[in-house]
C-alpha positions in Angstrom: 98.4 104.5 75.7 94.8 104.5 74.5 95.9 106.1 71.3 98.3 103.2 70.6 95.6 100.5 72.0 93.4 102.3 69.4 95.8 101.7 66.5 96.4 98.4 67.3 93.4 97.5 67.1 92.6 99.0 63.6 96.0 97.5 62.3 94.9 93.8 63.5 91.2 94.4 61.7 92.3 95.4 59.0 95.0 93.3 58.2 92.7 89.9 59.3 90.2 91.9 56.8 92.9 92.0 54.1 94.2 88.6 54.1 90.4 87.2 54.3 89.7 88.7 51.7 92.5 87.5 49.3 91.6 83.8 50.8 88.1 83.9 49.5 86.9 83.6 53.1 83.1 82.8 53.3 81.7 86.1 53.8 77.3 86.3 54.3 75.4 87.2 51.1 73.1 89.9 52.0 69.2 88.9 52.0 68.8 92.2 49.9 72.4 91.8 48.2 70.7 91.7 44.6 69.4 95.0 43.2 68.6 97.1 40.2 68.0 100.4 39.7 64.3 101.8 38.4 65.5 103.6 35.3 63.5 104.6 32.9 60.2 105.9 34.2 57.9 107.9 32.6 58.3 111.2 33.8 60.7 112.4 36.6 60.3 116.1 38.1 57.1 118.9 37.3 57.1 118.8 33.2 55.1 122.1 33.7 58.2 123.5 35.1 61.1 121.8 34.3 63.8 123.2 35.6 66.2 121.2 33.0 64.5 119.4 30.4 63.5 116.6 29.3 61.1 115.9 32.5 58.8 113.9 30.2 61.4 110.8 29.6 58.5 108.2 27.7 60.3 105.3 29.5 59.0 102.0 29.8 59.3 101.1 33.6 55.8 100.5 34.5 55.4 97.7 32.1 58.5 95.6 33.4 57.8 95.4 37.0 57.0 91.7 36.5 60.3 91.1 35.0 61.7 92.8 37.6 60.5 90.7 40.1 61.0 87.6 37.7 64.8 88.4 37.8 64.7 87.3 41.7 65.7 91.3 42.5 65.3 92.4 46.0 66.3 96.1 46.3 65.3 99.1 43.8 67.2 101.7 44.0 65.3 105.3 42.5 68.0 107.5 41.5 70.4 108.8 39.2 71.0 112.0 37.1 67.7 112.4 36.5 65.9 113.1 39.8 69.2 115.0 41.2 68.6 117.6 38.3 65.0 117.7 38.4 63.4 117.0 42.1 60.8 114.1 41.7 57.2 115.3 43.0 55.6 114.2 45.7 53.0 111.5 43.8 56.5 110.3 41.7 58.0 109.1 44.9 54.9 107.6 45.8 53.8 106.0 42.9 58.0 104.4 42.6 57.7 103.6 46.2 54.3 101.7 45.8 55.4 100.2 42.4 58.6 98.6 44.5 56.5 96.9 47.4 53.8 95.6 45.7 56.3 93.6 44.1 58.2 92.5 47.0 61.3 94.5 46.8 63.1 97.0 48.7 63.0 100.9 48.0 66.4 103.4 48.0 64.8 106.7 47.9 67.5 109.9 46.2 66.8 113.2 47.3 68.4 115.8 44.4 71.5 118.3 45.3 72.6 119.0 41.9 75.6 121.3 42.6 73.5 123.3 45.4 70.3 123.7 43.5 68.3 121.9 46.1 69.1 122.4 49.5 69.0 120.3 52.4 65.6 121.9 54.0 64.4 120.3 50.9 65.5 117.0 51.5 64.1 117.3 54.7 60.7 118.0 53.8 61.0 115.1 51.8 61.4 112.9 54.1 59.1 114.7 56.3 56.5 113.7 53.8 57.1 110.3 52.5 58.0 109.0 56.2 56.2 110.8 58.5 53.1 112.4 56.5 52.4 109.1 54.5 54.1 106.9 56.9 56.0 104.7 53.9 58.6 104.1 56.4 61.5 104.1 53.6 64.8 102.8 55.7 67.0 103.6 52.5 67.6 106.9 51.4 70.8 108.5 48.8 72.3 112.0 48.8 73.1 113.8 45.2 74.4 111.7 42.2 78.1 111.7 40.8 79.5 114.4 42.1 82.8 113.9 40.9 81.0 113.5 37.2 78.3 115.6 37.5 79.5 118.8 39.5 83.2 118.3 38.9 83.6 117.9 42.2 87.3 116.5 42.4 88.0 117.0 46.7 86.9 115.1 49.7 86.2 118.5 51.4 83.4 119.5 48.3 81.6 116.7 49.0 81.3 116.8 52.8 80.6 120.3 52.8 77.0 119.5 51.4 76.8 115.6 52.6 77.0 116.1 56.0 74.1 119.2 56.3 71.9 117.3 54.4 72.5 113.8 56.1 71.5 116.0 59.8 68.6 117.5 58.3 67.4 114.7 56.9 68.0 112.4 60.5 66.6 115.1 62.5 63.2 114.4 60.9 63.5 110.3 61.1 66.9 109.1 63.2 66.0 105.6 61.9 66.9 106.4 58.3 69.9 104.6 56.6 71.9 107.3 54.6 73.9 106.0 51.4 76.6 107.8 49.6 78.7 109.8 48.6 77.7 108.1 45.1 81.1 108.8 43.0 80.6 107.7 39.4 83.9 105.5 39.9 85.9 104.5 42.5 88.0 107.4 43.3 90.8 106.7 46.3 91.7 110.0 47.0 87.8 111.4 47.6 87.5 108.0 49.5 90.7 108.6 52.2 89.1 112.0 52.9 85.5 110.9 53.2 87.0 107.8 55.4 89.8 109.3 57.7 88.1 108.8 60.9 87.7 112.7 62.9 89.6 114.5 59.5 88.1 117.4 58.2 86.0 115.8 55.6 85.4 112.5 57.6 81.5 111.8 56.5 81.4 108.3 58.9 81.2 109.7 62.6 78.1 111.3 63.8 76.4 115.0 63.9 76.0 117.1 66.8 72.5 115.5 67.3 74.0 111.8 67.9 73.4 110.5 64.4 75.9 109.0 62.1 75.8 111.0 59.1 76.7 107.7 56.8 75.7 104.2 57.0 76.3 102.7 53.7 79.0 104.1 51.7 78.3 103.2 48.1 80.0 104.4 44.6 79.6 103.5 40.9 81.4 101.0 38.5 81.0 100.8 35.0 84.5 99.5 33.9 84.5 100.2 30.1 82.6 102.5 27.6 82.4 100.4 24.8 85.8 100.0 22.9 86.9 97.3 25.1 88.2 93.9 23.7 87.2 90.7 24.8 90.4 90.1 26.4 89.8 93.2 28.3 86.6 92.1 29.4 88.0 88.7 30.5 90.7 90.0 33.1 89.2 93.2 34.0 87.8 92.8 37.2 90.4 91.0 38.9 93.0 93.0 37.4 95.5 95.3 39.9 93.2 98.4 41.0 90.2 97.0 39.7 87.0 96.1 41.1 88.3 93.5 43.5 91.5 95.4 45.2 89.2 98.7 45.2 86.5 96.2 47.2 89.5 94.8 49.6 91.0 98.4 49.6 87.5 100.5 50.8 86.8 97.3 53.5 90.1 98.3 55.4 88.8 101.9 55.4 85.4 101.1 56.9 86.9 98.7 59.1 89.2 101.2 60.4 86.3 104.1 60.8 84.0 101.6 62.5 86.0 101.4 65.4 87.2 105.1 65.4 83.7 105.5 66.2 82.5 102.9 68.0 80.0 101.7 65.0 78.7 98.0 66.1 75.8 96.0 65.2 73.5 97.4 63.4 75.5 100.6 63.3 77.9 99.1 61.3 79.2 101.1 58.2 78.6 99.3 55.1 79.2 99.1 51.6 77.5 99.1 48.4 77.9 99.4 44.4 74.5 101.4 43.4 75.1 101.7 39.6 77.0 98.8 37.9 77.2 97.3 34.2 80.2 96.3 31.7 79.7 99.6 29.9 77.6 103.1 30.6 77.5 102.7 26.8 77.6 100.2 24.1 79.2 100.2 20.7 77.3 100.8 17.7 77.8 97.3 16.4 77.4 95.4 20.3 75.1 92.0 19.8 74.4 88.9 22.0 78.2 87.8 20.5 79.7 91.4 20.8 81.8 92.3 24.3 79.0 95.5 25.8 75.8 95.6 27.6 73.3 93.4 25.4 76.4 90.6 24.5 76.5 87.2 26.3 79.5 87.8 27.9 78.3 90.7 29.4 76.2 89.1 30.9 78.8 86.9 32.3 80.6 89.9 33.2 77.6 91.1 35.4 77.6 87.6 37.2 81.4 88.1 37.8 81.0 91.4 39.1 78.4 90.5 41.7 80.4 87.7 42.5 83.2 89.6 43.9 81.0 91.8 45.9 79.1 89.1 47.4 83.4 87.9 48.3 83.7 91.5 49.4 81.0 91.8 51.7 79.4 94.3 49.6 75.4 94.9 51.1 74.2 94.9 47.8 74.7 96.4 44.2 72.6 97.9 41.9 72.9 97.1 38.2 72.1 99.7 35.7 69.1 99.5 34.4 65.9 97.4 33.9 65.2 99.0 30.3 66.5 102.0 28.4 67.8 103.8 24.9 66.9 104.5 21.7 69.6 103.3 19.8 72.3 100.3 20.2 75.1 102.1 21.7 72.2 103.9 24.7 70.1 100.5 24.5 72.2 99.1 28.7 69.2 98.0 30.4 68.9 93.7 30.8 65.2 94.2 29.4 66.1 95.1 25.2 64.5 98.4 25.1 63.2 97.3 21.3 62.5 93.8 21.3 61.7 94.2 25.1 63.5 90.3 25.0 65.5 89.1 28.6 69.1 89.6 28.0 71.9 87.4 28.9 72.5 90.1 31.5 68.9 89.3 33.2 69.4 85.2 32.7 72.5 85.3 34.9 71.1 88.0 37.1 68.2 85.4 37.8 70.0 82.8 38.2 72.5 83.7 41.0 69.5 86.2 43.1 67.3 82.7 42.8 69.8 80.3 44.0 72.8 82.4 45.7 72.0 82.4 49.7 74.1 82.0 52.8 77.2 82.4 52.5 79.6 83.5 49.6 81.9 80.3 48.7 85.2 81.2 46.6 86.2 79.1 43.6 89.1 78.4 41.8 89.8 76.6 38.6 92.5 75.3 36.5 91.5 77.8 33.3 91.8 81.1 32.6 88.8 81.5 30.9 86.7 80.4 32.8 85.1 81.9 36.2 83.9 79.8 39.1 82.6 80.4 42.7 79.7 79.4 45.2 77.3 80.0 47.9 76.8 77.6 51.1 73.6 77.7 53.4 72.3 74.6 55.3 70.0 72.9 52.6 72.6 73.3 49.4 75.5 74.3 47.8 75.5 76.4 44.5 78.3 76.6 42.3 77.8 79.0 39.1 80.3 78.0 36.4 81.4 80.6 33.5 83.3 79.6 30.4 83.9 82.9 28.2 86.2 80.3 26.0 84.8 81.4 22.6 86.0 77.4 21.5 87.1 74.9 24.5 84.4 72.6 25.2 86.0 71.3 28.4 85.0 67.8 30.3 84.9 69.3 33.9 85.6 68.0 37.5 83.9 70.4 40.4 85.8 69.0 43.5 83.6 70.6 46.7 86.4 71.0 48.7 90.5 72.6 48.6 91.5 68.7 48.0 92.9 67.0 45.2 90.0 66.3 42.5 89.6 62.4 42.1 88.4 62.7 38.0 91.2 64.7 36.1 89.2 66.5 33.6 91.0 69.3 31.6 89.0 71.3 33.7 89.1 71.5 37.3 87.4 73.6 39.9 87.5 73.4 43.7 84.6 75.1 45.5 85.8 75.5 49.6 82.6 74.2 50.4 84.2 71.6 53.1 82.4 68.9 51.6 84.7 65.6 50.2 82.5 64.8 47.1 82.8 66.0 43.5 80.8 66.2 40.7 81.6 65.4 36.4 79.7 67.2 33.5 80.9 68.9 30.6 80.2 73.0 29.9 80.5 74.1 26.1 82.4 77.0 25.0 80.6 80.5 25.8 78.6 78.9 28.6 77.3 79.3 32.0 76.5 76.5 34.0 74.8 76.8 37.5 75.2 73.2 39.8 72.8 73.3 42.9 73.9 70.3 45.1 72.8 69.1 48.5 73.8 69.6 51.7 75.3 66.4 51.5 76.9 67.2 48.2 74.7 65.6 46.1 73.6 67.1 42.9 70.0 67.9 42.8 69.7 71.0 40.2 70.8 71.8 36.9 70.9 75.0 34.8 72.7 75.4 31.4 72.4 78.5 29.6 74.4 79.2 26.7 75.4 81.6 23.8 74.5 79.5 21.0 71.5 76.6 22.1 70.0 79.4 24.4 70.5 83.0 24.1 71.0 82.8 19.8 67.2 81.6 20.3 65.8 83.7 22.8 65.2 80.9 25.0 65.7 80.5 28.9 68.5 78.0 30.6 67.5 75.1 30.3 66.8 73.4 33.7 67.5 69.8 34.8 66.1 68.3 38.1 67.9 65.3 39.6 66.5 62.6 41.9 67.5 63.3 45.5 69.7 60.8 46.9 69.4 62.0 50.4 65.6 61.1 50.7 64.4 58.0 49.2 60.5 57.3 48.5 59.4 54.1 50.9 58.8 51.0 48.9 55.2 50.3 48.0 53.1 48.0 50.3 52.5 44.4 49.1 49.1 43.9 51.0 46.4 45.7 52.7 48.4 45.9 55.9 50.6 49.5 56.8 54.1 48.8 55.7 57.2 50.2 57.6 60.2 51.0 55.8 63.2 53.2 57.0 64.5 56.2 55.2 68.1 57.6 56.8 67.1 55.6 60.4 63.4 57.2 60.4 60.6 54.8 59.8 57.7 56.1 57.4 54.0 55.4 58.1 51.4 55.4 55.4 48.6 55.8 57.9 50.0 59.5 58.2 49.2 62.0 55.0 49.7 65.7 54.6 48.2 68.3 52.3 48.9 70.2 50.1 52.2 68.9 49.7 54.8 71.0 48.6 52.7 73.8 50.4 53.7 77.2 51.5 54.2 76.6 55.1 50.5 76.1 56.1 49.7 72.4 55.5 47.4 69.5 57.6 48.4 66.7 59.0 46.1 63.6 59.1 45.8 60.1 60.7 44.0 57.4 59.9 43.4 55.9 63.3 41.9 57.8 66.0 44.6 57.5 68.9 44.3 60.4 71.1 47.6 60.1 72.2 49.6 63.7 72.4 52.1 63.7 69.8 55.4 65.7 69.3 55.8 67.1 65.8 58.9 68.2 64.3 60.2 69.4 61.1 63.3 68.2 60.5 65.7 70.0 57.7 68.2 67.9 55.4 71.1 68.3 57.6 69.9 67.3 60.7 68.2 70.3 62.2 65.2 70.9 64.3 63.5 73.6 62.7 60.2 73.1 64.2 57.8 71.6 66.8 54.9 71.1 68.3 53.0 69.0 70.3 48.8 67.9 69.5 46.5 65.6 70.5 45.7 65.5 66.9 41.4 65.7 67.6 39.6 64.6 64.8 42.6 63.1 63.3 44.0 66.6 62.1 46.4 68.7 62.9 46.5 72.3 60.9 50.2 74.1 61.0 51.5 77.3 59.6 55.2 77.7 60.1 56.8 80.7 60.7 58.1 83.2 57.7 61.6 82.5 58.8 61.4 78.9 58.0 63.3 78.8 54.0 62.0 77.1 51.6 63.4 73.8 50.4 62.9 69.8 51.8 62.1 68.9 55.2 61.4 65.6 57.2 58.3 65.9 58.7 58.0 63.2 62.2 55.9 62.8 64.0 55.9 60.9 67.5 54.5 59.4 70.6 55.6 57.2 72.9 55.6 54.1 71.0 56.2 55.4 67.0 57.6 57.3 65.0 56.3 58.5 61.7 57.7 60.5 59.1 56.8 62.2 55.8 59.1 64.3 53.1 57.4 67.7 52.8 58.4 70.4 50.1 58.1 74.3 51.2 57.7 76.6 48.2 
């Protein structure tokens, strides 16, 4: 009877799984969902004794890591071919690891297998060393690279037989480590079943002798096409049958199911992840900004649609291959140019979704079948990311911010599930991505326009619009000497109050004028309503000094203060 309980269970998950899935069922976006992989450094492994050369690589890394961070990316992932053939040394981890935090970004650490040439004492010592000898405290850490690609592994069974001896070694020296894998360079069903069949013979998801799960994040690789493709191709690819989308809905039912086999909540819970991604692994020898591969503008696009449907997938977060890289066109897959050292269209539309994309993931639907839409939804704003890969329709377009029936007819029409009854009219020329930032009211407040032709042809940015908010109106300028009242939304605004700096980045005074005493009750107030803050102060001296909390987001608050016979209120911006 448990048995069948069990089953039951596992059935209702994953078929409530399944179906919200296909309904675009808002799904949380990771706060570390946007990533990229550190590729190419330097020098990876002891050049005085390499064991397979090159170890001297002449990459470019260390002079991008403001780009990097530019691009809004929040987890850097240090793997690859490279360091499982050739075992980093102990400064390269170091020197990756510090390069990662000191610009605000989260590291994944690989520790080298390569077909049993390193062993898992040596993984062990490696953690030993960076965690417990320098204390680094690394959470994320992979096993081996692509062994279906770059062992020939083609079994389940192959792959546990090394996974699951170097996952215990490498917990019995920190328990607390997160272990990501098995890092297949495509997603391959049948080595998925028999990593994912909860208690078989090569199930890699339940725990070791010791207690530990041997697997917390099971991740793989994507790179759909290797350069032939067609535009068409490109267009449809990723939510083709079997493609990126069905694989994402397909490996969600397996985790599902394991997690409960074994009892895997909370933070335990098995996750997912896409740690090398990109259109293409390589180009062709002709690819340009109006080409279909890695340094085109609709690959770029591509990248945005890709991340996209892992953010609807409930993907943890996904790596795309690389910053910078290659020597020649058809090698040259990195969104830095590794020539020109120019931001590609790949970076651009990486930016603008890691900058603006928060909350939760919002699906989209339009009326067109070239062109891509979905959103995000936290409480300060809605963002909706349009893409038109029509290489000629200009298109007049309705975004309608609920499932109902747009108001405007426009030849295009897109409904973000947002829940909000409000839409919004613009127009979006052909080979264009447009990126609408509205309220939480569903006001537009935000613009960005980035195109092939007026911005990526010249090497130029999207170009950004800002919009007046209609959810906060400035108070009307006094007509005399005397302190005017007006009321913004029901609050009344006092010009006896000030506060500086203003926008500030959470620490910020508050001054009076007058010299009551009287205790006052401070609050900050965020643009749907919500108490996100408060204190109360006598306010000695007339000033009051606050430094909010790091969980406080940024964006546009109502500060108001009160005692017991006003009320006063200021707008305050938090960068």
């Amino acid at each position: 009877m448990k048995n069948i309980k069990k089953i039951f269970q596992v059935s209702l998950l994953t078929m409530s799984l399944f179906f919200s899935m296909k309904s675009g069922y808002a799904q949380v976006i990771s706060n570390h969902f946007f990533g990229e992989n550190a590729w190419m450094p330097d020098t990876i492994g002891d050049y005085q004794a390499c064991k397979e050369p090159p170890c001297i690589l002449n990459g470019k890394l260390h002079k991008q890591w403001g780009n990097i961070k530019n691009s809004g990316t929040s987890i850097v992932r240090f793997g690859g071919i490279a360091p499982d053939k050739n075992m980093p040394t102990n400064y390269q981890y170091i020197k990756m690891i510090d390069s990662i935090r000191a610009n605000g970004m989260e590291p994944i650490m690989q520790v080298p297998f390569y077909n049993n040439r390193y062993t898992a004492q040596q993984a062990a010592d490696i953690v030993k060393f960076i965690n417990v000898t320098k204390n680094e405290k690394i959470k994320y850490w992979i096993i081996a690279n692509e062994p279906d690609l770059g062992y020939s592994y083609t079994t389940s069974a192959q792959i546990a037989q090394y996974f699951r001896p170097f996952a215990s070694a490498m917990k019995a020296i920190d328990p607390s480590i997160l272990i990501i894998g098995p890092e297949i360079s495509s997603f391959n069903q049948t080595i998925m079943n028999g990593l994912t069949t909860p208690n078989g013979p090569d199930d890699i998801t339940g725990k070791d002798a010791s207690g530990n799960y041997y697997l917390d994040v099971i991740s793989f690789h994507t790179y759909p096409f290797n350069g032939s493709q067609t535009r068409a191709q490109v267009v449809s690819k990723l939510t083709a049958p079997y493609s990126l989308n069905d694989n994402l809905i397909y490996l969600n039912t397996r985790v599902a199911a394991c997690n409960i086999a074994h009892n895997r909540t909370g933070v335990a819970l098995l996750k997912t992840a896409i740690t090398e991604a990109n259109i293409n692994w390589q180009n062709s020898a002709s690819d340009n900004l109006s080409g279909v591969g890695a340094n085109s503008f609709i690959g770029g696009q591509f990248i945005a649609e890709m991340m996209g449907i892992g953010m609807k997938n409930s993907v943890d977060f996904i790596n795309i291959w690389s910053v910078v890289e290659g020597n020649s066109t058809v090698s040259n897959v990195g969104f830095i140019d590794a020539t020109t050292y120019n931001k590609k269209p790949s970076f651009f539309h990486f930016k603008l979704l890691a900058e603006n994309f928060k909350g939760n993931y919002v699906n989209g639907i339009t009326n067109q079948s070239n062109v891509k839409s979905f959103g995000s939804q936290d409480a300060q704003q809605v963002s909706v990311l349009i893409l038109n890969e029509d290489q000629t329709n200009n298109y007049n377009f309705t975004v309608r911010l609920n499932n109902d029936k747009a108001n405007v007819n426009n030849a295009l029409i897109i409904n973000i599930n947002a829940g909000i009854s409000k839409e919004y009219v613009g127009k979006i020329s052909s080979q264009s991505s447009v990126l609408l930032i509205f309220n939480a009211s569903g006001d537009i407040i935000k613009k960005y326009e980035y195109s092939l032709n007026d911005n990526a042809m010249a090497n130029l940015a999207p170009t950004y619009t800002e919009f007046a908010s209609t959810v906060i109106t400035p108070p009307a300028p006094a007509t005399d000497s005397a302190v005017v009242a007006t009321t913004i939304n029901g609050i009344s605004n006092d010009s006896e109050m000030k506060v500086f700096p203003n926008p500030s980045n959470g620490k910020f005074t508050i001054q009076f004028n007058n010299e009551n005493s009287e205790l006052k009750n401070i609050q900050l107030i965020n643009t749907i309503g919500q108490e996100v803050y408060s204190k109360s102060s006598t306010f000695i001296g007339g000033n009051e000094e606050i430094e909010l909390e790091g969980n406080i987001a940024a964006g546009a608050y109502i500060l108001r203060v009160m005692d017991g016979k006003n009320t006063t209120t200021k707008k305050i911006i938090i960068n």
